[in-house]
C-alpha positions in Angstrom: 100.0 117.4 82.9 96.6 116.8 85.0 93.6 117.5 83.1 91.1 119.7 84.4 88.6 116.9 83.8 91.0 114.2 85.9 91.2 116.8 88.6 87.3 117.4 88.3 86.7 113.3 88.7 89.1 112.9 91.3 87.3 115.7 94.0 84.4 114.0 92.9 85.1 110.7 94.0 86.5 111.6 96.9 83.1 113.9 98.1 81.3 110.2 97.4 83.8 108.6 99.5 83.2 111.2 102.5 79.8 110.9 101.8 79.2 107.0 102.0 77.5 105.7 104.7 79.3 103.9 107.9 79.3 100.6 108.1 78.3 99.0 111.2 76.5 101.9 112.3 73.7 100.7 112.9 74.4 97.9 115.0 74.4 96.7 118.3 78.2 97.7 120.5 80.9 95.5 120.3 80.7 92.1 122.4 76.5 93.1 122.7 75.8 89.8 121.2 78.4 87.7 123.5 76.9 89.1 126.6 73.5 88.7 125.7 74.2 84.9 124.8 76.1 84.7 128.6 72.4 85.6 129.9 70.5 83.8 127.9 72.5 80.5 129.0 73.0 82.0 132.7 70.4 79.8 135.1 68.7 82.1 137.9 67.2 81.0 140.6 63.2 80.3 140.2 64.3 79.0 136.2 62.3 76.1 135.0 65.5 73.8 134.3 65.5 72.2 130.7 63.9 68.6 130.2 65.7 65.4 129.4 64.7 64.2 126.3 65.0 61.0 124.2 65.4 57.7 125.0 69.4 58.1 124.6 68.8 60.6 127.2 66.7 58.6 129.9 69.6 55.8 129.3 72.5 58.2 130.5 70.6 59.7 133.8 69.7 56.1 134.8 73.1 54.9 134.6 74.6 58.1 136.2 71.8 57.7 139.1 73.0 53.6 139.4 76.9 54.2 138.8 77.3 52.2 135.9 79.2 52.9 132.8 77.5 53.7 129.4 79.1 52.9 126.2 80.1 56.4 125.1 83.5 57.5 124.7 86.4 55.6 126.0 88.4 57.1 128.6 91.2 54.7 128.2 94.5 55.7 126.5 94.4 56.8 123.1 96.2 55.7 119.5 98.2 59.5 119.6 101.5 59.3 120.5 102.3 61.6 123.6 
């Protein structure tokens, strides 16, 4: 038969159960984050762009300004089979 001490434990743990806290609660709604990051990477008009930087860097633009190739990736045909 149930104790009165089991039944005793049992409401007890499951008042400490109703009374934990809520996870999560305190933060931000869901997808918050994703749309703040879709700003943050947005460019308005009047934005300063972002430099160029590096010598790698300086490289690339002046062969993308000439139209000449840079040895970066290949875009010939690869070893996968199709």
């Amino acid at each position: 038969m149930i104790t009165p001490r089991l039944v005793l434990l049992l409401c007890l743990i499951s008042l400490l159960a109703a009374c934990a806290p809520q996870p999560g609660k305190d933060l931000p709604p869901y997808g918050a984050s994703v749309r703040h990051m879709m700003q943050a990477q947005t460019y308005r008009e009047g934005d300063q762009p972002p430099t160029l930087q590096g010598d790698k860097a300086v490289r690339n633009m002046e062969a993308y300004r000439g139209g000449q190739r840079t040895s970066g990736l290949s875009t010939g045909s690869s070893s996968m089979a199709p």
